[in-house]
ROTORLUM-934758 format. One record per residue (C-alpha): residue in three letters; x, y, z; residue number from 1. Coordinates in nm, 4 decimals, padded with zeros to 6 digits. Layout:
ROTORLUM-934758
{r ala	u X	v Y	w Z	k NUM}
...
END
This chain:
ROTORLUM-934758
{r unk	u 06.3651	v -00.8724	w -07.6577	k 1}
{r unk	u 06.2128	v -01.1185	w -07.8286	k 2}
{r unk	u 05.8698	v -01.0707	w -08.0950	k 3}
{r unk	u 05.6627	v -01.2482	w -07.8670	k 4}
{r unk	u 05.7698	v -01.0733	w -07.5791	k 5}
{r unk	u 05.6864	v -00.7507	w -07.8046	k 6}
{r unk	u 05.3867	v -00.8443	w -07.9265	k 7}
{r unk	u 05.2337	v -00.9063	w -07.5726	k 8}
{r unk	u 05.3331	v -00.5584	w -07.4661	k 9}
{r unk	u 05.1531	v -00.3950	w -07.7632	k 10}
{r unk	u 04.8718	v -00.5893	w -07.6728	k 11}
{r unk	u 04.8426	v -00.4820	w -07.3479	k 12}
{r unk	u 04.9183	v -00.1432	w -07.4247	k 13}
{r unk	u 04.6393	v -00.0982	w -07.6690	k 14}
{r unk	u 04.4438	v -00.2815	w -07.3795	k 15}
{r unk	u 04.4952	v -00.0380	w -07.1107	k 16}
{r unk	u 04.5074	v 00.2914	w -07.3880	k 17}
{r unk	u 04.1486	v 00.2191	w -07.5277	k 18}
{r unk	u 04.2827	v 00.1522	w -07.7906	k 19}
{r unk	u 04.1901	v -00.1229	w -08.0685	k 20}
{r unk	u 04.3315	v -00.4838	w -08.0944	k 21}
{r unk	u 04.5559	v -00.5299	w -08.4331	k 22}
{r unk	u 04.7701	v -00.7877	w -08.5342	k 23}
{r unk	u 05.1022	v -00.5899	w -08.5914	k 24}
{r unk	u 05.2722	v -00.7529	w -08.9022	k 25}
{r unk	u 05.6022	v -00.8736	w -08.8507	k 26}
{r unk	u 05.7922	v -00.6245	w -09.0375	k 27}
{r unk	u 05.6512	v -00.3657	w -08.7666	k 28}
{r unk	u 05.6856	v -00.5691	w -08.4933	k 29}
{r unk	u 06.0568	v -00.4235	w -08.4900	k 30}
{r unk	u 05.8949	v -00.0550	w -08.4979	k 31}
{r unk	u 05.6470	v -00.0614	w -08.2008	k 32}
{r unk	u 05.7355	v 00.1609	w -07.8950	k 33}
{r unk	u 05.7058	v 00.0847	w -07.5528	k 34}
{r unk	u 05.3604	v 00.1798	w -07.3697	k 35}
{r unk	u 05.3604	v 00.5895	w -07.3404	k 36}
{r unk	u 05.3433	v 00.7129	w -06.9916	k 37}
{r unk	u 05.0198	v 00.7223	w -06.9097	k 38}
{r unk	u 04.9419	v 00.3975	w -07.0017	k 39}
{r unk	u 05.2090	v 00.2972	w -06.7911	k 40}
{r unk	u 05.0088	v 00.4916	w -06.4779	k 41}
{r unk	u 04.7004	v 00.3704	w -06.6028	k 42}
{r unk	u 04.8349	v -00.0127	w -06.5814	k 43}
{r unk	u 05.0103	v 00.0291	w -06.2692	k 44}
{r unk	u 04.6773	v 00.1428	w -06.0929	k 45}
{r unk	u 04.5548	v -00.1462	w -06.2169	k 46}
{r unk	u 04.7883	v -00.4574	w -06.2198	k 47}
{r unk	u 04.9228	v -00.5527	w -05.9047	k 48}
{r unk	u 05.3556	v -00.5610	w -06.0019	k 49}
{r unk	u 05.4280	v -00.8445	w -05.7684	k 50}
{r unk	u 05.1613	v -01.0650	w -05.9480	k 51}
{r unk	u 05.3200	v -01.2614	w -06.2305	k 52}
{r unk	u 04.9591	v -01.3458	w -06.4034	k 53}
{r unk	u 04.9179	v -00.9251	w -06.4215	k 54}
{r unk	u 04.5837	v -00.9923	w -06.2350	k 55}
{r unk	u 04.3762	v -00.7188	w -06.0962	k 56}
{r unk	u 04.4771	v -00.6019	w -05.7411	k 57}
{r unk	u 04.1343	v -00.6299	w -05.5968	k 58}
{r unk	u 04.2197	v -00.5140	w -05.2760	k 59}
{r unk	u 04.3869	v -00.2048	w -05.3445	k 60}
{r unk	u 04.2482	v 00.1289	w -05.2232	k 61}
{r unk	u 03.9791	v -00.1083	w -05.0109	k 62}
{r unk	u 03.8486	v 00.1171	w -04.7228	k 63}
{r unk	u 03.9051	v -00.1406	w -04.3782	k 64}
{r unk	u 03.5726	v -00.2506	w -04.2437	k 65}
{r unk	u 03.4420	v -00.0381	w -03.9856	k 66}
{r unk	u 03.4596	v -00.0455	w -03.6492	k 67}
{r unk	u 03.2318	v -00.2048	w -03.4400	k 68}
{r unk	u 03.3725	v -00.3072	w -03.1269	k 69}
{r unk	u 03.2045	v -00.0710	w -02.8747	k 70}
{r unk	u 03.3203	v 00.0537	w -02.5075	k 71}
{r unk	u 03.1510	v -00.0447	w -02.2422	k 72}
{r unk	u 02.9742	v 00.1933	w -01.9684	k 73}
{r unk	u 03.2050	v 00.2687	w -01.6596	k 74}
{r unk	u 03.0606	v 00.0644	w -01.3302	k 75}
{r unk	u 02.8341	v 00.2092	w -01.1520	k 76}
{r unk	u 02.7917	v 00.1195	w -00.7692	k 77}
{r unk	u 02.4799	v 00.0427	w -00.6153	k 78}
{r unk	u 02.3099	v 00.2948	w -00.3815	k 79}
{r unk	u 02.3690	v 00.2283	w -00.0322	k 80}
{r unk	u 02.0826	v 00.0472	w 00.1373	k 81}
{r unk	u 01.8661	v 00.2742	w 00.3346	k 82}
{r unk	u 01.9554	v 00.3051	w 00.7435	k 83}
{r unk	u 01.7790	v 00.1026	w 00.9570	k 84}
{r unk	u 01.4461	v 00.2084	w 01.1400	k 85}
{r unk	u 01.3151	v 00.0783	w 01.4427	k 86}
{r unk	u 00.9461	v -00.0276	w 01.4573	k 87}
{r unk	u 00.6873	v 00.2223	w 01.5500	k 88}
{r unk	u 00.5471	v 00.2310	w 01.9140	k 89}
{r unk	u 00.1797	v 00.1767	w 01.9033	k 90}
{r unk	u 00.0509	v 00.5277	w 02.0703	k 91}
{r unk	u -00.3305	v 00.5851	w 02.0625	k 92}
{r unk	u -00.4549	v 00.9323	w 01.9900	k 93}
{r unk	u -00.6061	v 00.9669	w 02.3735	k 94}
{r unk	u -00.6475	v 00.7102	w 02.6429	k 95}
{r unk	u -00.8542	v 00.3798	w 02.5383	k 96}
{r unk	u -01.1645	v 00.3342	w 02.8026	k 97}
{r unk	u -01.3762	v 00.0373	w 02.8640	k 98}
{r unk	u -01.5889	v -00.1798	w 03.0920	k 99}
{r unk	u -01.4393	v -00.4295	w 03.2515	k 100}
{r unk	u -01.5843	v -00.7022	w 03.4805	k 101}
{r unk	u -01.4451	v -00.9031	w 03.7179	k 102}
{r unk	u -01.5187	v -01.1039	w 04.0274	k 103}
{r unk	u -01.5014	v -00.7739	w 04.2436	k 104}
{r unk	u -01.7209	v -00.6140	w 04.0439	k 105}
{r unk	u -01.7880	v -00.3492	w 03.7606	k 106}
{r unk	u -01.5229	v -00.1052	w 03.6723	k 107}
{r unk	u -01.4027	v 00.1733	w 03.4404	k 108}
{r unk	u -01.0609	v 00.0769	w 03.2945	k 109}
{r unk	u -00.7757	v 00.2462	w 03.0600	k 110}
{r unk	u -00.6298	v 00.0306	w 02.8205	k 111}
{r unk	u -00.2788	v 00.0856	w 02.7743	k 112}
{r unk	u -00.0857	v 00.0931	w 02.4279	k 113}
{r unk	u 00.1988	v 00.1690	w 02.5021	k 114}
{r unk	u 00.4585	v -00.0258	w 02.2731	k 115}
{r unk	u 00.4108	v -00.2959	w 02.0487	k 116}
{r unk	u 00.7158	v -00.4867	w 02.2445	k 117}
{r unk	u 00.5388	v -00.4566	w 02.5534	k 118}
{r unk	u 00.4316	v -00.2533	w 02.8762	k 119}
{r unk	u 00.0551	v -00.3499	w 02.8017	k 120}
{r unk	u -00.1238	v -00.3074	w 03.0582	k 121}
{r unk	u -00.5105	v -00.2302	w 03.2286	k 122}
{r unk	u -00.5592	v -00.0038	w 03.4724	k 123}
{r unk	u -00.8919	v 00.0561	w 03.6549	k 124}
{r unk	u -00.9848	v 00.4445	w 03.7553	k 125}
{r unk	u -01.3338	v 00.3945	w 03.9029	k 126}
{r unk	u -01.5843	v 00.1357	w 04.0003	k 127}
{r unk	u -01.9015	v 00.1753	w 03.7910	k 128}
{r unk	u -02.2465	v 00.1775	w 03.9806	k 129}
{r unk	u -02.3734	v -00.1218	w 03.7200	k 130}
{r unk	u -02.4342	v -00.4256	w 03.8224	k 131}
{r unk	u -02.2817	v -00.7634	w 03.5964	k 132}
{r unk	u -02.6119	v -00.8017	w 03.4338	k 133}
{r unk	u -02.6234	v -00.4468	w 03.3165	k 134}
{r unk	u -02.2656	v -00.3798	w 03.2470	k 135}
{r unk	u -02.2498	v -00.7436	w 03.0547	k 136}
{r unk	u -02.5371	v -00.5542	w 02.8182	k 137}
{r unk	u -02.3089	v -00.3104	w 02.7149	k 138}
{r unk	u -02.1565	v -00.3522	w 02.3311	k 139}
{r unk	u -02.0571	v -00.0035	w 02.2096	k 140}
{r unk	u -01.9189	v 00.2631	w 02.4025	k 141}
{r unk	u -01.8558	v 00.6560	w 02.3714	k 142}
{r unk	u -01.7115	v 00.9476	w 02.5252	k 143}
{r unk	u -01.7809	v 01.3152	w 02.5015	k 144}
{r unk	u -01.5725	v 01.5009	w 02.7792	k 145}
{r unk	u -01.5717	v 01.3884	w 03.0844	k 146}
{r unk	u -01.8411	v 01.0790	w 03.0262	k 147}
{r unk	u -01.9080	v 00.7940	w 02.8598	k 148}
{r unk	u -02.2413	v 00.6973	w 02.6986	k 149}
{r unk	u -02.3445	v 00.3378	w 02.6597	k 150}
{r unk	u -02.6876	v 00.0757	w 02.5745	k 151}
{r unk	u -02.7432	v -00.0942	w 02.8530	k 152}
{r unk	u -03.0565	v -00.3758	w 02.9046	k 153}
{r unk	u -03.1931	v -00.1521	w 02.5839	k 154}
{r unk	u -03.1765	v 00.2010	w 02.7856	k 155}
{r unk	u -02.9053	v 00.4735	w 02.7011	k 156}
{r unk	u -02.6959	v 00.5406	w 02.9806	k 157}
{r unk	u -02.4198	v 00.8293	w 03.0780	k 158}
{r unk	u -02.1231	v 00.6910	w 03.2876	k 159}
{r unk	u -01.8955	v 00.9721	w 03.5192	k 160}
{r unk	u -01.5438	v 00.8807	w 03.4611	k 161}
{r unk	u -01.4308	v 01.0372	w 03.7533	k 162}
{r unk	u -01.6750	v 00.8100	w 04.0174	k 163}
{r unk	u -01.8230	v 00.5851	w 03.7892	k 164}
{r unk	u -02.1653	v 00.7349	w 03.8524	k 165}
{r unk	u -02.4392	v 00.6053	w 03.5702	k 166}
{r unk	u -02.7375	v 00.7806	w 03.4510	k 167}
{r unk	u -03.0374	v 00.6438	w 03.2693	k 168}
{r unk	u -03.2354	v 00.8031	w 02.9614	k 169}
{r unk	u -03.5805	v 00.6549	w 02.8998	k 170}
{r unk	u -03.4354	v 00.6905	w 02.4992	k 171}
{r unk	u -03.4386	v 00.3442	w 02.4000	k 172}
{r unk	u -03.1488	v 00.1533	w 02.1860	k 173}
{r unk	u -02.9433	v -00.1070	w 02.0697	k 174}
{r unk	u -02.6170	v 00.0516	w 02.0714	k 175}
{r unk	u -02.4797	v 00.4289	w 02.1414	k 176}
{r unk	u -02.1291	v 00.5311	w 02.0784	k 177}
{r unk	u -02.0090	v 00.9007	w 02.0801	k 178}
{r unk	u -01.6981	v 01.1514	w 02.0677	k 179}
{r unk	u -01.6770	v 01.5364	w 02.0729	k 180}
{r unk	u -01.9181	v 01.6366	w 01.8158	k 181}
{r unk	u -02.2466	v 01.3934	w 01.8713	k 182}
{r unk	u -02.4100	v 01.1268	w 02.0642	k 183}
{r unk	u -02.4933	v 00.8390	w 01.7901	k 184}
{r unk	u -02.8230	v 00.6087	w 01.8991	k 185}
{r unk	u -02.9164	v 00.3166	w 01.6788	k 186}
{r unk	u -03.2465	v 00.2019	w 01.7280	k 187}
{r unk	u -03.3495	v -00.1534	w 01.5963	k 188}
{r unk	u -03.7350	v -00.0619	w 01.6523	k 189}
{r unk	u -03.7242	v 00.2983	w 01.4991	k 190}
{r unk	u -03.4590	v 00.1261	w 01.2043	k 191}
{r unk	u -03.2459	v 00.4550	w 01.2831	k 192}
{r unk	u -02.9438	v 00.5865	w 01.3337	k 193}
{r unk	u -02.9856	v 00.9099	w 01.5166	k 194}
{r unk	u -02.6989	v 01.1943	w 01.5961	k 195}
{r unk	u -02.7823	v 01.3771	w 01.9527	k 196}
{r unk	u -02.5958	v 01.7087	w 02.0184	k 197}
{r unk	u -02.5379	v 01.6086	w 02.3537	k 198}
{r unk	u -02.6845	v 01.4136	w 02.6616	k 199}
{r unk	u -02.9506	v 01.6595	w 02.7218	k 200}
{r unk	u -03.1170	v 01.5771	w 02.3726	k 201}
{r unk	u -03.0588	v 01.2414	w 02.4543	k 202}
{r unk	u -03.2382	v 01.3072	w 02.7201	k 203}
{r unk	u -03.5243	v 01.4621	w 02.5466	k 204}
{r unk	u -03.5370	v 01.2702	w 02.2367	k 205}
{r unk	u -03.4442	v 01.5195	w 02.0299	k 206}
{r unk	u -03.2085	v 01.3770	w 01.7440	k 207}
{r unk	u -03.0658	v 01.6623	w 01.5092	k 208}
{r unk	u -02.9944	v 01.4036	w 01.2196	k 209}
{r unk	u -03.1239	v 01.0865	w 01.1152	k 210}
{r unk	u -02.9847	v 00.7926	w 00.8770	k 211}
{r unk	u -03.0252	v 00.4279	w 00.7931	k 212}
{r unk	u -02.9196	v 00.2014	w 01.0507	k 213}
{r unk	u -02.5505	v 00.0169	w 01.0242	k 214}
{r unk	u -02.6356	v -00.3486	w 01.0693	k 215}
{r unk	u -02.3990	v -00.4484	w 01.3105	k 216}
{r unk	u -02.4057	v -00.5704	w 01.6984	k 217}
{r unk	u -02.1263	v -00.3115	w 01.7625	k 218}
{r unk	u -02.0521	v 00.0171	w 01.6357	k 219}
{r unk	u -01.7786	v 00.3389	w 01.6442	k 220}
{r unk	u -01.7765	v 00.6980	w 01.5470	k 221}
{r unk	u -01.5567	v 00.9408	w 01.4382	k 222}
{r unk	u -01.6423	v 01.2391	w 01.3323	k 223}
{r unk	u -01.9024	v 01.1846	w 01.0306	k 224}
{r unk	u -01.7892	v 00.8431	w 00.9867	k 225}
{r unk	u -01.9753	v 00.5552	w 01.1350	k 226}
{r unk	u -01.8343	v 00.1813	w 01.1986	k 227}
{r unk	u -01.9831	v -00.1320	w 01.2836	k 228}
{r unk	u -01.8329	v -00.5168	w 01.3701	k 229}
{r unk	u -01.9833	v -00.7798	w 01.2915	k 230}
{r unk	u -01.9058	v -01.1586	w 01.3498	k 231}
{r unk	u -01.7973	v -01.3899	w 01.0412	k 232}
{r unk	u -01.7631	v -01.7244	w 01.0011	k 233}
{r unk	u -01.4592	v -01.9364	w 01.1178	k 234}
{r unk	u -01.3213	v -01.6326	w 01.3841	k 235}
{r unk	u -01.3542	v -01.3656	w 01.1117	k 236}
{r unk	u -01.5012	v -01.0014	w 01.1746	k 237}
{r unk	u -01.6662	v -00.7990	w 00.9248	k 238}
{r unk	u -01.6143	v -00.3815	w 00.9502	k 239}
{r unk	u -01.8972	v -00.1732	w 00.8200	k 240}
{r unk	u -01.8057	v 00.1677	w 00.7404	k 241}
{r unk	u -02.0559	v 00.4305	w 00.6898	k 242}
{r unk	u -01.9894	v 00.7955	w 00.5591	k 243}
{r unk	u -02.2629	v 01.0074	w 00.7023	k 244}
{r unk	u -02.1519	v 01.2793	w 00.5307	k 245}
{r unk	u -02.1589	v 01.1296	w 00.1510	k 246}
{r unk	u -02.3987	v 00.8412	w 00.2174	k 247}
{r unk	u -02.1014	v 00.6328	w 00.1518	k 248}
{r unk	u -02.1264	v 00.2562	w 00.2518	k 249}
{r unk	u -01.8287	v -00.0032	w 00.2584	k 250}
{r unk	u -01.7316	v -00.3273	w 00.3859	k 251}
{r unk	u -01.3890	v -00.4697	w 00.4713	k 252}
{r unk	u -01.5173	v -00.8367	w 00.4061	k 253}
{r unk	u -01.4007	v -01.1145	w 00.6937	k 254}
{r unk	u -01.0636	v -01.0327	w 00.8510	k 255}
{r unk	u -00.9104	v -01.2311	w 01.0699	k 256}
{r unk	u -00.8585	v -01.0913	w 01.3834	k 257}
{r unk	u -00.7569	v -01.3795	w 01.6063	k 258}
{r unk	u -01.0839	v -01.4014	w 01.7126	k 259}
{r unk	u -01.4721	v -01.1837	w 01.6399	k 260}
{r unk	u -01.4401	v -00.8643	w 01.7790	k 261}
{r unk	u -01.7273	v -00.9683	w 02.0429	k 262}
{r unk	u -01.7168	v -00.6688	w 02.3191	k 263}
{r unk	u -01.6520	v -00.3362	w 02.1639	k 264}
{r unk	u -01.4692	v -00.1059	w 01.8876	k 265}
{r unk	u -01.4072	v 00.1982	w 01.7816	k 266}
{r unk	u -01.2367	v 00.4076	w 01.4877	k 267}
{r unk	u -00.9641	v 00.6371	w 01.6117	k 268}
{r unk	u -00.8409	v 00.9734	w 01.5035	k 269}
{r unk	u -00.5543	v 00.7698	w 01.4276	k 270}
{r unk	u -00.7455	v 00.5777	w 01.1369	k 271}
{r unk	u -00.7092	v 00.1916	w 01.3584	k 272}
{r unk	u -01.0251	v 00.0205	w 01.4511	k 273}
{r unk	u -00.9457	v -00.0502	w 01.8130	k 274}
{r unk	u -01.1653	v -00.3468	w 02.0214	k 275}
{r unk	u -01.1878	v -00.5620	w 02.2777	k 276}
{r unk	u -01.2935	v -00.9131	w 02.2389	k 277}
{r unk	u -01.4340	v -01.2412	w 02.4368	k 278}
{r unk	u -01.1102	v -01.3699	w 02.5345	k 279}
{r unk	u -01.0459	v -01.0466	w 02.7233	k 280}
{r unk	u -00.7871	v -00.8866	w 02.5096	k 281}
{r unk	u -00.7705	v -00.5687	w 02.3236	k 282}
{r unk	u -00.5875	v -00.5091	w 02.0331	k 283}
{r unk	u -00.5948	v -00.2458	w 01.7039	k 284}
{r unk	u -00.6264	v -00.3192	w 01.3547	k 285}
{r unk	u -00.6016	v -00.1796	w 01.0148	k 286}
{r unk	u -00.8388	v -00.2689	w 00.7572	k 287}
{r unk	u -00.6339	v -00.1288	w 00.4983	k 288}
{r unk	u -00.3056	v -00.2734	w 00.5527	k 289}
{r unk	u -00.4665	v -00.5741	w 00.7310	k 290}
{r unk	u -00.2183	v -00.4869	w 01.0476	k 291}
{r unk	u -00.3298	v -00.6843	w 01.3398	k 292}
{r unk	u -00.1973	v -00.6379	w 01.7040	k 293}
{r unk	u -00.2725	v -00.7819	w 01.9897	k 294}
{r unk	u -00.1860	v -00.5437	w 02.2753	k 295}
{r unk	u -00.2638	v -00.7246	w 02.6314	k 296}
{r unk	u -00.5291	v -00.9124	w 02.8093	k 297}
{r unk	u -00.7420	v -00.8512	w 03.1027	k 298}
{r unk	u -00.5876	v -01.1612	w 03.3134	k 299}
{r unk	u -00.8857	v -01.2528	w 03.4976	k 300}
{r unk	u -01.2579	v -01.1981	w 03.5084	k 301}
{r unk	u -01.5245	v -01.1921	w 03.2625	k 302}
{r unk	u -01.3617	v -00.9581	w 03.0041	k 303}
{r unk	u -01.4115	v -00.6013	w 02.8731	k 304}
{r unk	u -01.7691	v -00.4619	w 02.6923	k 305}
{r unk	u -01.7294	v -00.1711	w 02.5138	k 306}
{r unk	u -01.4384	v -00.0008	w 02.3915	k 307}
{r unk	u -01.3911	v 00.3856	w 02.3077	k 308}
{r unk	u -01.0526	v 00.5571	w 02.1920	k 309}
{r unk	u -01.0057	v 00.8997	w 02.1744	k 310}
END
């Protein structure tokens, strides 16, 4: 071995021992010993062996980089989409009655609802004793039992179903309408709505209840709640609702209902507003899902007045 080779191994061993830096003469150059052992350890942590230059082995005991790569879910399949169900058939709470005129004369007629595909149809189950003037008067209609109550030529009237009879109060009106728990007279000249029992305090003038009149042409009833039509601009009809109950007034605003709802309505226990209208048809609506169907037509004659659904 050679001094230089010697001298750079005392170097380093004085390096990696802590120890100080000293030029070794070179009489004792002969006299050093090699690196003790745990030098030797200490340098082998430290200097990579294969490296020639004795660099630092940067990369040894170097944790890998983490992980990051990440599994994806499983698939998941869609729910199945729901089974398929047929539309609704339109069926009324009770029969549908109204007025209807024709060349032959005045008479009491169901209206049939029986599916919104078809099998519409008007059947007549008495002549009423009204002549066309009178029964042409007739806007609102209502039924309590086994009659129906009606304004006719500004006179409340009671009409049999069975014959078709009619009986005259001297109470007078603008519009009635009824159903099982009152007889409901509004009264442009007394600026009332009135609530009747029954036809014999209609035929005394004895109103139980009285409220502010619902300014419309037309109106319905069921139970405390009060409805009116009223014709918009452009074929559009206006429904008035009126709480009795709370006090409660509301409007729908125009709806288009192929038409103004010019002959009758009424608010069934079903919540629809069923009518009748000029162009002799009857339909139902909803004024909250504005759901409009026409359900048949009278065919010939002057049309239907009045319209009542129990």
């Amino acid at each position: 071995m050679t001094r230089k080779t010697w001298l750079g191994l005392a170097v380093v061993a004085l390096i990696g021992c802590g120890g100080k830096v000293v030029e070794p003469t070179p009489d004792a150059i002969d006299s050093i010993d090699p690196p003790p052992p745990c030098c030797k350890d200490d340098i082998g942590d430290r200097i990579n062996p294969d490296n020639d230059l004795g660099q630092r082995d940067e990369t040894k005991d170097v944790p890998p980089p983490p992980d990051r790569t990440t599994t994806p879910p499983p698939p998941v399949d869609p729910p199945p989409p729901p089974p398929y169900q047929p539309p609704a058939p339109i069926v009324t709470p009770g029969p549908c009655h109204t007025v209807a005129i024709d060349a032959a004369g005045v008479h009491l007629a169901v209206l049939a609802f029986a599916s919104s595909a078809g099998n519409k149809s008007v059947t007549y189950v008495a002549d009423v004793d009204l002549d066309a003037a009178h029964a042409s008067s007739i806007a609102s209609l209502g039924r309590q039992g086994d009659s129906l109550f009606a304004c006719s030529l500004g006179r409340a009237i009671r009409i049999s179903i069975a014959d078709g009879s009619v009986e005259t109060a001297g109470l007078a009106c603008d519009d009635v309408t009824a159903d099982g728990d009152a007889i409901w007279v509004q009264s442009a000249a007394r600026d009332a709505l009135e609530r009747y029992t029954d036809w014999s305090a209609v035929l005394e003038g004895k109103a139980d209840a009285t409220f502010g009149r619902v300014l419309a042409p037309r109106i319905g009833v069921n139970g405390s709640v009060v409805i009116g039509a009223v014709d918009g601009p452009s074929a559009t009809t206006e429904i008035l609702r009126f709480d009795t109950a709370t006090g409660e007034r509301t409007s729908s605003g125009p709806l288009s209902i192929r038409g103004p709802v010019a002959r009758g309505v009424d608010l069934a226990a079903d919540g629809y507003v069923y009518f009748t209208y000029a162009s002799r048809a009857f339909g139902r609506f909803s004024v909250e899902r504005g759901n409009f169907v026409l359900a048949g037509t009278m065919g010939d004659g002057e049309g239907f007045r009045g319209m009542v659904c129990q």
